[in-house]
MITOR-698851 format. One record per residue: y, z, x of N, C-alpha, C in turn. Coordinates in steps of 0.001 Angstrom, whole numbers, padded with zeros to 6 digits, always signed. Each point is the difference from the previous one (the first is absolute). Last residue first. Layout:
! MITOR-698851
YZXYZXYZX;...
! end
This chain:
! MITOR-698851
+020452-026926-020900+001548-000934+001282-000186-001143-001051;-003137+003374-002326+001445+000053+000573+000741-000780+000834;-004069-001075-001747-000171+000975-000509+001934+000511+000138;-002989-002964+002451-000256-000689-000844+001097+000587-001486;-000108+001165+005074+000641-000969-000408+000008-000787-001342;-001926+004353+001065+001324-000266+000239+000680-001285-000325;-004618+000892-000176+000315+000893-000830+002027-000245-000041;-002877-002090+003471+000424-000460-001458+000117+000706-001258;-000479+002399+004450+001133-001352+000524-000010-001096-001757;-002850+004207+000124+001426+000270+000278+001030-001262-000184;-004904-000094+000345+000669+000268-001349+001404-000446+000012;-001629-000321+004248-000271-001074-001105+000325-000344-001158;+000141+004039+003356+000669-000998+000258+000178-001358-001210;-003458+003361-000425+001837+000305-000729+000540-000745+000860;-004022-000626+001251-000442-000478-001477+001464+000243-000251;-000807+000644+004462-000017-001404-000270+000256+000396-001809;-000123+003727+001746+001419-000514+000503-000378-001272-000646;-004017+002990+000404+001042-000348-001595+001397-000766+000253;-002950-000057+004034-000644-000356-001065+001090-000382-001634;+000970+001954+005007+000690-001076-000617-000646-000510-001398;-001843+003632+003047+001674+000144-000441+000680-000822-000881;-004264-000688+002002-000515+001352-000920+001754+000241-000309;-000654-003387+002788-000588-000708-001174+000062+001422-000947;+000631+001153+004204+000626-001006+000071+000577-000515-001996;-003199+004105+002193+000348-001240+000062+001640-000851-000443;-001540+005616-000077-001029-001259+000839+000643-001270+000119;+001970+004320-000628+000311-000706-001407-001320-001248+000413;+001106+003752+002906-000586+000714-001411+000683-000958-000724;+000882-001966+004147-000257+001355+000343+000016+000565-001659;-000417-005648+001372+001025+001375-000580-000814+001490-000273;-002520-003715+001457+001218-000067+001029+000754+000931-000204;-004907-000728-001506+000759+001138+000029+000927+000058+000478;-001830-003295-003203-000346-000142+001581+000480+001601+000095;-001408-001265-004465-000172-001487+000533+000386-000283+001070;-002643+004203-002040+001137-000556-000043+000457-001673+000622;-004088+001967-001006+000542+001190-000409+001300-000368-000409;-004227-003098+000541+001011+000045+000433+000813+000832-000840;-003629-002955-001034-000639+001004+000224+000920+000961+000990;+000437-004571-002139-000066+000142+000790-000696+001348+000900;+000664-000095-004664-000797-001741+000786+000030+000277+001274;+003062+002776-001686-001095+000656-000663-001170-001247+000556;+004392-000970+000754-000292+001053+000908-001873+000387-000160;+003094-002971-003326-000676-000727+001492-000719+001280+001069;+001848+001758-004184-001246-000891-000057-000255-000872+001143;+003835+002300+000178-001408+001031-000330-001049-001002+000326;+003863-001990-000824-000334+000618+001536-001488+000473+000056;+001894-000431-004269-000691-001143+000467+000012+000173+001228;+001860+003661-002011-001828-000929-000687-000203-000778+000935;+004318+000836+000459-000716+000549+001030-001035+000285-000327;+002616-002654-002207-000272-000521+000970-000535+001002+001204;+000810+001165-004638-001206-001275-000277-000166-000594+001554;+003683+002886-001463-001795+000636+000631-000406-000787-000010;+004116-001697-001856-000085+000546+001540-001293+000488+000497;+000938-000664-004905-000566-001034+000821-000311+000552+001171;+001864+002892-002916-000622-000715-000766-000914-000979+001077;+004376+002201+001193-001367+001082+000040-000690-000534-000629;+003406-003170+000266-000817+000455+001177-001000+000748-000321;+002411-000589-004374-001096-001384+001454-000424+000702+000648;+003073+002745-001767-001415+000125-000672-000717-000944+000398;+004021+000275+001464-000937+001077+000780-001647-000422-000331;+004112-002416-001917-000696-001019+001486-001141+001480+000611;+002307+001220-003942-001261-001410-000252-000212-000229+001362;+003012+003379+000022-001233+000351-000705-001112-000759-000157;+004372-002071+001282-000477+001162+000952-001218+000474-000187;+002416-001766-003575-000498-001472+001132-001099+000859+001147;+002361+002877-002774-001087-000695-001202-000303-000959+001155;+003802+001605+001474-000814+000889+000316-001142-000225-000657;+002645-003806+001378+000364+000886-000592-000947+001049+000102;+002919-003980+003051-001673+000455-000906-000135+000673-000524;+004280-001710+001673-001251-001319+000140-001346+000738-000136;+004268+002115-000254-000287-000324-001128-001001-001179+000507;+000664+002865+003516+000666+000366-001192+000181-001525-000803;-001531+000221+004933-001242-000378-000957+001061+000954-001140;+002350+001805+003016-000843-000839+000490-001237-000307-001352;+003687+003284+000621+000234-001310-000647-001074-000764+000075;+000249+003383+003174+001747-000738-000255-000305-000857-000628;-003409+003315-000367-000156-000644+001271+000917-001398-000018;-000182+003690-003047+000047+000738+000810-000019-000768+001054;-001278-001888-004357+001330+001401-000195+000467+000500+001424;-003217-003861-000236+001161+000062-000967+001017+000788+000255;-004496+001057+002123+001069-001488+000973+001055-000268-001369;-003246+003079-001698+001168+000861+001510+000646-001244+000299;-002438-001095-004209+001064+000921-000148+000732+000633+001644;-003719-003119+000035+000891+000049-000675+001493+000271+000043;-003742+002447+001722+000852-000933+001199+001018-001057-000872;-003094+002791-002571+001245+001214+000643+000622-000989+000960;-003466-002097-003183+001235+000352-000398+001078+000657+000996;-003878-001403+001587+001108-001299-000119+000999+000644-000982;-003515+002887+001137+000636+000086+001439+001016-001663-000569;-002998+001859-003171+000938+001202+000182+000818-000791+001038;-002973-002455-000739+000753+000157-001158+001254+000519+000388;-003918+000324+003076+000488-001028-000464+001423-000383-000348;-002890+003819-000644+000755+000147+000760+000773-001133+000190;-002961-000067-003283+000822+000481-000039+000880+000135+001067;-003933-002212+000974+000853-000555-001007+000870+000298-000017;-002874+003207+002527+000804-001704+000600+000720-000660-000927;-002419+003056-001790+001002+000558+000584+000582-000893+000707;-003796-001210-001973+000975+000186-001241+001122+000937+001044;-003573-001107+002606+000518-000814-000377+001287-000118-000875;-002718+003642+001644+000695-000602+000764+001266-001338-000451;-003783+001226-003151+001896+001407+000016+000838-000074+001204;-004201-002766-000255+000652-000192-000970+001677+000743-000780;-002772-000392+005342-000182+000270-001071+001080-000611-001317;-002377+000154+005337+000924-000532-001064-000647-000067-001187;-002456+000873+004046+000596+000566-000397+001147+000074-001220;-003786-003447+001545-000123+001711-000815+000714+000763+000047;+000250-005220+000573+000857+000943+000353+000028+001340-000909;-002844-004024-000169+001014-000326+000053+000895+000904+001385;-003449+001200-003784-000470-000869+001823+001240-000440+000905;+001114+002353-004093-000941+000884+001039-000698-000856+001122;+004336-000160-003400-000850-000940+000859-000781+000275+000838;+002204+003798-002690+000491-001875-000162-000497-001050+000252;-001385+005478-001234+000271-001211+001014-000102-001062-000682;+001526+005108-001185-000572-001029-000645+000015-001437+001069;+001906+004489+000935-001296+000297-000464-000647-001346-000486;+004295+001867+002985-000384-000727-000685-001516-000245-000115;+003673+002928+001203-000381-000030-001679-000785-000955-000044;+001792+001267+004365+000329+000676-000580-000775-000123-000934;+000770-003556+002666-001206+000632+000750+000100+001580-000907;+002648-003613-002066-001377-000183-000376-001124+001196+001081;+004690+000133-000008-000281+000883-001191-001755-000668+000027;+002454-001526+003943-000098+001483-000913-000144+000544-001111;-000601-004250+001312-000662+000239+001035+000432+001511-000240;+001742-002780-002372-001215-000012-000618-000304+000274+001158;+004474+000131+000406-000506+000954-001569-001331-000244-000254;+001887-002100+003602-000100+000861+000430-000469+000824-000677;+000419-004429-001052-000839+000326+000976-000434+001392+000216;+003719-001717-002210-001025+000130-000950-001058+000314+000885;+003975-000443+002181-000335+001303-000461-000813-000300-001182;+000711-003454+002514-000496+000708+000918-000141+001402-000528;+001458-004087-002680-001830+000107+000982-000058+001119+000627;+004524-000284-002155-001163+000035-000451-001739+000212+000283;+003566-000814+002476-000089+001413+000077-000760+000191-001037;+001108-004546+001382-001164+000447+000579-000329+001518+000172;+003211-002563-002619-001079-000120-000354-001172+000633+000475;+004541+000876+001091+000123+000508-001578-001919-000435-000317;+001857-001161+003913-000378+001245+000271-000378+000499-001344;+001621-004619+000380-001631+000437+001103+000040+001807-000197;+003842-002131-002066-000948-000239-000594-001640-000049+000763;+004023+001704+001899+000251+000484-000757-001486+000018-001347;+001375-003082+003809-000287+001056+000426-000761+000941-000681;+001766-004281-001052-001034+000569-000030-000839+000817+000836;+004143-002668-002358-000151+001956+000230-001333-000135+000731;-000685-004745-001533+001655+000731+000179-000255+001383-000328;-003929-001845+002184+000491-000491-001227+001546+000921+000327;-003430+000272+003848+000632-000843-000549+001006-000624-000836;-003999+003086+000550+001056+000918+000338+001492-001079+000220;-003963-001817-002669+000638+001488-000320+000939+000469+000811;-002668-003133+001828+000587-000410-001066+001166+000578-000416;-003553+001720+003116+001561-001243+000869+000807-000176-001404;-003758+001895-001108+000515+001240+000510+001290-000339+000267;-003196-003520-001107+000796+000828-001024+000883+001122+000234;-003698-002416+002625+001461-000208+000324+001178+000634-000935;-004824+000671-000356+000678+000910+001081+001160-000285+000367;-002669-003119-002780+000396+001452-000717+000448+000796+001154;-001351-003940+002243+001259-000558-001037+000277+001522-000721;-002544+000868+003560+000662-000282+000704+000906-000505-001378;-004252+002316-000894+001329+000718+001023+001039-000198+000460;-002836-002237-003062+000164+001110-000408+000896+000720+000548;-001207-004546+001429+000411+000511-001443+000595+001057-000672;-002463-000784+005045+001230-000616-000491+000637-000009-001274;-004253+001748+000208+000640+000491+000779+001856-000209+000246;-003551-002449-002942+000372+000972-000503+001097+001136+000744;-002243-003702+002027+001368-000741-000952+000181+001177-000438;-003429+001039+002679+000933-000555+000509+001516-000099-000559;-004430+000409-001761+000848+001470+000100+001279-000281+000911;-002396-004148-001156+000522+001191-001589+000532+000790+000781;-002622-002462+003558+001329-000406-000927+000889+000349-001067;-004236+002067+001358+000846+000167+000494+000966-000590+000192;-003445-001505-002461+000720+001180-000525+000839+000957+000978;-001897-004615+001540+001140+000250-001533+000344+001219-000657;-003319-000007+003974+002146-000032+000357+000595-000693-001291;-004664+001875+001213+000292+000316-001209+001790-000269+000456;-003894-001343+002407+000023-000564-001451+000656+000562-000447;+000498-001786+005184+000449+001539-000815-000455-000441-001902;-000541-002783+004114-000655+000963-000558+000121+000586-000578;+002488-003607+001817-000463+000833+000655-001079+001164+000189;+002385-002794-003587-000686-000980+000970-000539+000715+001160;+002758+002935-002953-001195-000344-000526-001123-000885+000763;+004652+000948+001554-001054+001025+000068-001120-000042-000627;+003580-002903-000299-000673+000067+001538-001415+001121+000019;+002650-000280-003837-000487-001634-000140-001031+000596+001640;+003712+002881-000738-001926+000822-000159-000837-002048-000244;+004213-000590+001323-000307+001501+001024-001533-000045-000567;+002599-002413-003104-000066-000935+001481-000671+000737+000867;+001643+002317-003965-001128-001100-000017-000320-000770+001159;+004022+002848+000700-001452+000583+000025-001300-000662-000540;+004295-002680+000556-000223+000790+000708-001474+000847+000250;+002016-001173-004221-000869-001219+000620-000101+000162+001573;+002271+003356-002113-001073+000410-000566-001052-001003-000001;+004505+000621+002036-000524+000780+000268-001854-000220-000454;+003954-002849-001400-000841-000106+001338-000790+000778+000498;+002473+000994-004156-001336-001257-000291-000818-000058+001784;+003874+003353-000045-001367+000621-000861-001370-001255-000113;+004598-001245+001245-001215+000245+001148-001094+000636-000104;+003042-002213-003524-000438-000725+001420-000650+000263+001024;+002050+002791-002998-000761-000338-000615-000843-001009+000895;+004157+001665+001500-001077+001016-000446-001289-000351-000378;+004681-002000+000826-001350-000283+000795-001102+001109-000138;+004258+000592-002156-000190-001206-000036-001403-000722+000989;+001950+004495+000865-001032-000029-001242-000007-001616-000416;+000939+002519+004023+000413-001259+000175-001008+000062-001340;+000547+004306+001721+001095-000623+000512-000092-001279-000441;-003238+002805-001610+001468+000430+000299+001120-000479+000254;-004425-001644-000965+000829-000022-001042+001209+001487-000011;-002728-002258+004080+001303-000938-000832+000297+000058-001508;-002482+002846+002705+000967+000027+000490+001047-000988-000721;-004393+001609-001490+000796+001353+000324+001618-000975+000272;-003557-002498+000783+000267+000167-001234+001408+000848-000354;-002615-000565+004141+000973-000924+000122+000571-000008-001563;-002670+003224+000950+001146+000357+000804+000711-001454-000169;-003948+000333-001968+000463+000720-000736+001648+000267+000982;-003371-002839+002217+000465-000804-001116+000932+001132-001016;-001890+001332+004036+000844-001168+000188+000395+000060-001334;-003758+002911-000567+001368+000398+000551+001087-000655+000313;-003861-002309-001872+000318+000797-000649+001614+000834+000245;-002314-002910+002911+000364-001078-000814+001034+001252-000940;-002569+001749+003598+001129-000796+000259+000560-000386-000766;-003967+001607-001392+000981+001059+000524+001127-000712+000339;-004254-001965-003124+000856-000070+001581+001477+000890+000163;-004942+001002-002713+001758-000796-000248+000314+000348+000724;-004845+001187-000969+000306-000507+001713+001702-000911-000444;-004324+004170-002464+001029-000727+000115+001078-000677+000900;-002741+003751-000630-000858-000993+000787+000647-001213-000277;+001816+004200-000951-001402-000311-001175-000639-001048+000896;+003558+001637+002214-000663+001404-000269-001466-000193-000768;+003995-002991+000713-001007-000545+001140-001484+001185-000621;+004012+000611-002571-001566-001135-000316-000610-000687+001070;+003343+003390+000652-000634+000501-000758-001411-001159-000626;+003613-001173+003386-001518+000581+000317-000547+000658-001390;+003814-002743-001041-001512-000350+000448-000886+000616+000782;+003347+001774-001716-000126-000535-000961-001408-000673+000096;+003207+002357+003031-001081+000566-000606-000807-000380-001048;+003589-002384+001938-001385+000125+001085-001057+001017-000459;+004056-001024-002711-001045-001067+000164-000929+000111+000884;+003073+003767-000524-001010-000115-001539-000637-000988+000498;+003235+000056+003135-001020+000925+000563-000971+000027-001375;+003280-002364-000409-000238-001048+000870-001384+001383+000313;+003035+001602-003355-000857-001506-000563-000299-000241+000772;+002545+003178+001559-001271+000877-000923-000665-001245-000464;+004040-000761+002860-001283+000378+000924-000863+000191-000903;+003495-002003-002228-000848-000587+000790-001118+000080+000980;+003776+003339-002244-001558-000851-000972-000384-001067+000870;+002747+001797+003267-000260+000863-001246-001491-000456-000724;+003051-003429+002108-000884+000815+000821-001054+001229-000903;+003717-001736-002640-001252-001274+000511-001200+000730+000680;+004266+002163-000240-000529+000271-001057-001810-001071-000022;+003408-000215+003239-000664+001439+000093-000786+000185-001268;+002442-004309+000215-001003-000161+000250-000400+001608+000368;+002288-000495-003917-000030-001102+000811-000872+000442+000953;+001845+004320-002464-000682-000699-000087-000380-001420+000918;+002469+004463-001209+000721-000665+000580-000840-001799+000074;-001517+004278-002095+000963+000438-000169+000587-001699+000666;-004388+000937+000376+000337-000365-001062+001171-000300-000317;-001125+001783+004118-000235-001694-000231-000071-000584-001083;+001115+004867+000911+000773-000899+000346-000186-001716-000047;-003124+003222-001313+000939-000259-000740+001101-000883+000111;-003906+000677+002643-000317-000848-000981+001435+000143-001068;-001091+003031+003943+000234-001082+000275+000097-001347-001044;-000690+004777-000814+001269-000155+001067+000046-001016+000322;-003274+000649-003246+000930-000344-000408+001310+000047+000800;-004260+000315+002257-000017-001051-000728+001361+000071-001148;-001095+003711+002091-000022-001038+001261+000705-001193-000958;-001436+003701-002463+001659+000090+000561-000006-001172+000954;-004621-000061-001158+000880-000437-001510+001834+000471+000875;-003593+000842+003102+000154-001099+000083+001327-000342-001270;-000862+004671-000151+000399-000508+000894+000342-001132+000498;-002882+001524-003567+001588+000393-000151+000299-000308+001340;-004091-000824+000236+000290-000954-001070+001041+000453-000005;-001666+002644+003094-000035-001212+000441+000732-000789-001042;-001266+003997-001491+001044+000055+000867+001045-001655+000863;-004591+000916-002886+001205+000000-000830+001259+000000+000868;
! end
């Protein structure tokens, strides 16, 4: 526990300011947790016996990462190259022997997909006009629904959620995550309005606030299920131990990808 409060002050002494001021400190930042998620991405399915080309995967999520920061008009252009690229790679690998490099073509594309186009969302979001303001409002969501089902669920929680899945998680974990959620878009709401010069005042309302909570805490788990679930295949506690009582890489960023996502069209569809 010591270790985990410790790295966590680490990590917001350095991560705020890159929120706060963003371009490229900010890049660096989320760019180290998506480029280090992709290498864990594929050893975790090297882990099943599974053979997606690492290079292709990590290259390709960093060259992603980059031009829908900086050069989003070419974004799309390289996500495609990226992914005839890796057909071309495992093409090799099959003629070679390998029978199973179409399905390591999948985890491949999935790799790049997941981590590198949904991981760009983070770039998105912090992006949009205010969107300082609108990355913290979303991602305090994720982070204190997180916190309400990891305390009240290691507290109350009696009923499991996804016992293969993830035996610890629970259903009162869960229903607290929601709420908290909630709780946490109404009060940022209401603080960046009243207290934070104006900011985001009349571009959302506290009913908006409540709804964008009730998403996240609604969806957001679904991406650390789904971690789970690659982990659980793999037979893998965590997905590396780089971070001192948080393990991986991938183990930080899981729900980020899903409220990045929410977040970024929840907004644009919804308010801007």
């Amino acid at each position: 526990m010591r270790s985990r409060v410790i790295t966590t002050v680490g990590l917001i002494l350095i991560g705020l300011p890159a929120f706060i001021f963003g371009g490229i400190f900010y890049f660096l930042f989320i760019g180290t947790f998506l480029i280090g998620a992709a290498w864990e991405f594929v050893k975790l399915y090297h882990a099943m016996k599974f053979e997606p080309q690492m290079v292709v995967t990590v290259g390709g999520v960093a060259l992603i990462l980059g031009a829908r920061m900086f050069l989003p008009q070419y974004a799309m252009p390289v996500f495609a190259a990226t992914i005839l690229v890796a057909m071309a790679l495992h093409l090799i690998d099959y003629e070679r022997g390998r029978d199973q490099a179409a399905l390591d073509f999948t985890i491949t594309v999935a790799g790049l997909a997941y981590i590198g186009w949904i991981g760009a969302y983070l770039f998105d979001l912090r992006n949009l006009p205010e969107g300082f303001w609108w990355l913290i409002l979303v991602m305090a969501c994720v982070w204190l629904g997180d916190s309400g089902a990891y305390s009240i669920g290691r507290a109350y929680g009696k009923h499991k959620m996804a016992p293969r899945l993830s035996p610890k998680k629970s259903w009162e974990g869960y229903a607290a995550s929601v709420f908290t959620s909630m709780i946490t878009g109404v009060f940022f709401v209401y603080a960046f309005s009243t207290y934070g010069g104006g900011y985001l005042a009349g571009d959302i309302t506290m009913w908006q606030g409540a709804l964008l909570g009730l998403i996240v805490g609604l969806l957001a788990p679904l991406g650390d299920l789904g971690e789970s679930m690659i982990k659980r295949q793999s037979d893998l506690k965590d997905s590396s131990d780089i971070i001192p009582g948080h393990g991986g890489f991938f183990d930080r960023i899981d729900s980020w990808l899903w409220g990045a996502v929410i977040g970024y069209y929840f907004l644009t569809f919804c308010i801007l």
